[in-house]
C-alpha positions, 0 to 999 in steps of 0.5 A: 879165897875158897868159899865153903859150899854145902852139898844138897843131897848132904843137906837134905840126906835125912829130910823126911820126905826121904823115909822109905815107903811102905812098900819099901820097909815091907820089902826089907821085911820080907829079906829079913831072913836071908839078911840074917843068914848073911850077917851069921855067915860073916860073923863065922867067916870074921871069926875064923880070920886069925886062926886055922879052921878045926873041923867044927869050924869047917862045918860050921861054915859048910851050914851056915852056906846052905842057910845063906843059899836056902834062904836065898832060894825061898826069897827067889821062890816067893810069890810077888804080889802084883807079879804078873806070872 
């Protein structure tokens, strides 16, 4: 006979010692911007799956990359808080 087990980490995924802190939600705020840069790319990547990119397409996803690369530069360039320089 097979006994049904439950798994703890199953069982308690979403107890609510298991929120994220403080620090943790300000850190995610802080990627907002390059999260959303990310997210846009794939929205034109995903787009341009079924069809043969024209030349707008091809800009099109030229800029979206060097927002992706900007964004992740000015999050690379921040200041830390608490950092030791």
């Amino acid at each position: 006979m097979n006994h049904i087990v439950t798994v703890q980490e199953a069982v308690t995924a979403f107890a609510d010692w298991m929120e994220p802190t403080d620090g943790e939600l300000d850190a995610i705020e802080a990627e907002m911007p390059r999260i959303l840069a990310d997210v846009e790319a794939l929205d034109v990547q995903i787009a341009l799956l079924d069809q043969a990119p024209n030349e707008l397409d091809q800009r099109r996803t030229r800029r979206d990359r060097r927002r992706v690369l900007s964004e992740r530069a000015a999050l690379a360039n921040r200041a830390v808080p608490g950092a030791v320089a």
